[in-house]
C-alpha positions, -999 to 999 in steps of 0.1 A, spaced: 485 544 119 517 529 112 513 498 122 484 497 109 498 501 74 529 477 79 502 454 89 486 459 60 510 461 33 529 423 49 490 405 47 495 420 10 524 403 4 516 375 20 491 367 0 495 375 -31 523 356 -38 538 363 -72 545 402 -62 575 386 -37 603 365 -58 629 349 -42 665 349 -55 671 318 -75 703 299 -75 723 290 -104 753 267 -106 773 253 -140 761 221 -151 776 193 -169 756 180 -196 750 141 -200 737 119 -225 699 112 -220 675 100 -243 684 115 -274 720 98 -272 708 66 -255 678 56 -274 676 79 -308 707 76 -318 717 40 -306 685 34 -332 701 55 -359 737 40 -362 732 17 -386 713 49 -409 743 76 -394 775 55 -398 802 75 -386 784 91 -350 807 113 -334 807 108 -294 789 140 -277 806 164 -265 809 177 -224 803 209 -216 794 228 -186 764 256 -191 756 282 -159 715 272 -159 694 275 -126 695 251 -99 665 237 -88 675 216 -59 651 217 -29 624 241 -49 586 228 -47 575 225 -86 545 213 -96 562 184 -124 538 155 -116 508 154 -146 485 141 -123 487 178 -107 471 190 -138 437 198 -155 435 181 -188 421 178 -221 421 149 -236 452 139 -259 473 117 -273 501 103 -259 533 124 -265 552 104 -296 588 114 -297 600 131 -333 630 110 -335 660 125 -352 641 151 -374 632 189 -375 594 182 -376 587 195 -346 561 219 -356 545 190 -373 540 166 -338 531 194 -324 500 205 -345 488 171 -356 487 166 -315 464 195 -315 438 185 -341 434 153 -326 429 170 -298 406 196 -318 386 159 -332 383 150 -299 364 180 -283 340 182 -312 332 150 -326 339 124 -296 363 104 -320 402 93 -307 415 90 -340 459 89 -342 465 109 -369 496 104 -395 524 133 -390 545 119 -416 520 120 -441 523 159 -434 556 163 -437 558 148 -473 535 171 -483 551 200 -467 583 188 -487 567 193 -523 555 225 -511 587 240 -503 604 225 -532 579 238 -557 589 273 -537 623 266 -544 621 262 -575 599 293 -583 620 310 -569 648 298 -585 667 289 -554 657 322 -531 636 304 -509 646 282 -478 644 247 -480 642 230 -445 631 208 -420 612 233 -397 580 250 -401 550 266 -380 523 254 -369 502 269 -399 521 247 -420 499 221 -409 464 238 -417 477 246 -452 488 210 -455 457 200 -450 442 217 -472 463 208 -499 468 176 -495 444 163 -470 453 138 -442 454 103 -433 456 78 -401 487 69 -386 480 33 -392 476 40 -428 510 59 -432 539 58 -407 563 73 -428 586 50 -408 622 33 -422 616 -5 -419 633 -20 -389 634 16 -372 616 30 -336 624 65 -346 619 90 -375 654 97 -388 653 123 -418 690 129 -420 699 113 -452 666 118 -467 672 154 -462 708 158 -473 699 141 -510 671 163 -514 689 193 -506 718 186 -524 698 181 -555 681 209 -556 708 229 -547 723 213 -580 698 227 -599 713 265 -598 748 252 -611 726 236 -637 700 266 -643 675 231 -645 643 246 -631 619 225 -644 596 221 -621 576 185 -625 609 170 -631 626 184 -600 595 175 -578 593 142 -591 625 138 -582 619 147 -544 588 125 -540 614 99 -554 637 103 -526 611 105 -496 594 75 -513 626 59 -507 627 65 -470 591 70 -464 573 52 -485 552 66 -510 516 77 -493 481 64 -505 459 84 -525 430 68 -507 424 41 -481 398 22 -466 379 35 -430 357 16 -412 344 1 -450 344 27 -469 372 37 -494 383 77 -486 406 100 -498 427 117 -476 406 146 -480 371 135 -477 388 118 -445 395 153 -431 360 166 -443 336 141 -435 351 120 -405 376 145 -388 349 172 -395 377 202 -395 373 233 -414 407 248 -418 393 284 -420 387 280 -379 420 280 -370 437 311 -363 474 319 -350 482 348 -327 511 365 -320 527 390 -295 560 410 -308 558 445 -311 579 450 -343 554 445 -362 515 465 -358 496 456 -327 461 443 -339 467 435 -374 472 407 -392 510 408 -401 545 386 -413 557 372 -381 592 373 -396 613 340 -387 631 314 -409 607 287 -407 577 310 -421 596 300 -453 564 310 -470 560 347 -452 529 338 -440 509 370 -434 478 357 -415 494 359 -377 466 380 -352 491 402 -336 484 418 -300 499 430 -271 518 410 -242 488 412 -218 462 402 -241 482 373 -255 486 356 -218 451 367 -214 434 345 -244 459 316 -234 450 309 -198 412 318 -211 415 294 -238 425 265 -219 401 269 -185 377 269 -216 390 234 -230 404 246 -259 436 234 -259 466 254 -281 498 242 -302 523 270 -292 560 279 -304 587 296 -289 625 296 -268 636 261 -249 670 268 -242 674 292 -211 689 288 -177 652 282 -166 644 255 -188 653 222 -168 655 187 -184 658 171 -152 628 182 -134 610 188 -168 604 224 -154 607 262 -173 605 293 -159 622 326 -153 644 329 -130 655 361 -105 688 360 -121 674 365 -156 646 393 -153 619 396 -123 588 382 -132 572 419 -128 593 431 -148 586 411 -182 563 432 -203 564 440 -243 597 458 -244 618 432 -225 596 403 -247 607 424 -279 642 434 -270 650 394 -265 636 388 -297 655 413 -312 689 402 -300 684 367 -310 684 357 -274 648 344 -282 643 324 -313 623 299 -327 630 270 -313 605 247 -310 569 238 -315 549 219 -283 510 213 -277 496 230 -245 466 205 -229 463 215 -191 471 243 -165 470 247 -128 476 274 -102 499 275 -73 513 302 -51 501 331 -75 513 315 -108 498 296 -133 514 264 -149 507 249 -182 509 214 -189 529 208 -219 532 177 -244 563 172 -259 580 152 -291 615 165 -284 637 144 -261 647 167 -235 615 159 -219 626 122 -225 653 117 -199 636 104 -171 614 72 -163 602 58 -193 572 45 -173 564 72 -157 535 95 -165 552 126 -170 576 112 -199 569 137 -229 558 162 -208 571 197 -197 557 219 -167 559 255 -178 549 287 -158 532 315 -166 562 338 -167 586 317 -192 553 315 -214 550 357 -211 586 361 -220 595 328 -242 564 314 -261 556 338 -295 528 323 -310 494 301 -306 476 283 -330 439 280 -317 401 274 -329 384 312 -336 363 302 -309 380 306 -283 393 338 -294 364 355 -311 363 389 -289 397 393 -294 395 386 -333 364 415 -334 388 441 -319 410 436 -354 410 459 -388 397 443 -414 
């Protein structure tokens, strides 16, 4: 009977895989310049003047040599996107991110490939928080980043346009670079307190002055395929998206499970309220549901742990860190809580596939970490993500109703 039962318990774990985690290694690792240093900022030197030379340091992160990772996109199942676009030297993130995923969302219901303009959504998100700022008479943040509902209320309030009708793009430039832009109009509104000159048209004038000066001022309507369109008929009648079907869910259990809550991090400069909060298991559950179902999902989270390579383009947990049966709400929350997980970064999640008991998820990327390898090759802009950094890293999705509706009925009103 014994034997029987050993013999049973090793086919177990044999099979299945993600119950038996092997002890990863971990080594201190010098960082070098990649393509941030050796292609956005070699743009930016005649806009940043005085660059100082990047610093060496050494950081204890995993070490991946000789592992079997599944980095190669062609690996992957995938719904249909854009190419990844790099976000230059700005904060806008959250921006690339989302506008990836309604083109994506444009794609699946209406057939159209249509490049839609980021830039054009980031002015507008500018006037928005400097109105704010002004309200508020200097108590509300004014930077680059954002969430990914930034981008549905943009649209609503300002509609949006093509890429090719606005690039928001410095002439003689490959990459976005917002730093100057951004330092005048923070300055100047910080000027305003020591002024107590809180009028508002003036003040917003005065920051669509300075973006039109860098950016370029953005049309109030343009012509598509013959016919003259403003920005938000453009969104109505050819992109055919409806805002109100786009919902964002988060897992974090200082705030209610199933409610609608705050989720309560610097870049909801607004305090958005309208976040679907649910437990750990259900979030991962709607996520790999979601995209076997081809929706695909802009998501937001941590990049910067020990598991979170740049040369392999791979994340995930490893043994050193926390097992992977051990992540669950508390250790999610208690990360969160200690600032160890913050809000890093915003990315667009357009495959998956499954091997040895995990799942990975595709990821398309505008940051250049994911930028420091062939430039030709098809996984540049891409990151490989497994299940378990998603379950312990990722907080949020932003995702059509659709694919979430039983777990939007299980909600309070």
């Amino acid at each position: 009977m014994k034997k029987i039962l050993l013999l049973s318990l090793s086919i177990l774990l044999c099979f299945s895989g993600i119950s038996q985690q092997p002890k990863d290694k971990a080594s201190f690792q010098e960082s070098k310049p990649g393509y941030y240093q050796n292609s956005i900022m070699k743009d930016s030197q005649a806009i940043d003047e005085a660059q100082q030379p990047p610093k060496t340091e050494k950081r204890f992160r995993m070490d991946f040599t000789g592992l079997d990772v599944p980095n190669k996109v062609s690996m992957y199942k995938q719904e249909w996107h854009t190419p990844p676009l790099s976000q230059g030297k700005t904060g806008t993130c959250w921006c690339f991110s989302t506008t990836s995923f309604f083109e994506s969302e444009v794609y699946r219901m209406t057939g159209q490939k249509i490049k839609l303009s980021e830039m054009y959504t980031v002015y507008g998100e500018y006037i928005l928080k400097a109105k704010r700022y002004i309200r508020e008479r200097g108590n509300s943040t004014f930077a680059e980043g954002s969430e990914a509902n930034a981008v549905m209320r943009d649209y609503k309030e300002f509609g949006i346009v093509p890429e090719e009708v606005y690039t928001g793009m410095e002439t003689g430039r490959k990459f976005h670079n917002h730093a100057k832009m951004f330092e005048e109009m923070n300055s100047y509104l910080h000027s305003l307190k020591s002024t107590n000159s809180w009028n508002e048209t003036i003040a917003v004038e005065t920051i669509k002055s300075i973006m039109n000066n860098y950016m370029g001022e953005p049309p109030a309507s343009f012509n598509w395929q013959g016919n003259t369109v403003t920005p938000k008929e453009f969104l109505k009648n050819v992109l055919k998206l409806n805002m109100d079907d786009y919902v964002d869910i988060l897992s974090i259990m200082q705030q209610p499970f199933w409610q609608q809550v705050e989720y309560e991090v610097g870049d909801n400069w607004w305090h958005c309220k309208d976040y679907y909060n649910v437990p750990l298991e259900d979030f991962m559950n709607v996520i790999s549901q979601a995209i076997r179902n081809h929706y695909t999902m802009a998501i937001g989270g941590d990049v910067s742990e020990a598991g979170f390579d740049r040369s392999t383009q791979v994340a995930l947990i490893p043994s050193f860190d926390i097992p992977w049966t051990s992540i669950d709400d508390n250790a999610r929350q208690f990360r969160f809580s200690n600032a160890t997980t913050t809000d890093d970064h915003g990315i667009h999640l357009v495959g998956y596939m499954e091997k040895d008991g995990h799942l990975w998820y595709l990821i398309k990327d505008s940051g250049s970490g994911s930028r420091n390898n062939d430039e030709k090759a098809d996984e540049f802009g891409f990151y490989f993500f497994r299940d378990d950094y998603v379950k312990l890293k990722m907080m949020n999705f932003t995702v059509h109703k659709d694919a979430v509706k039983d777990l939007l009925k299980k909600f309070v009103k």
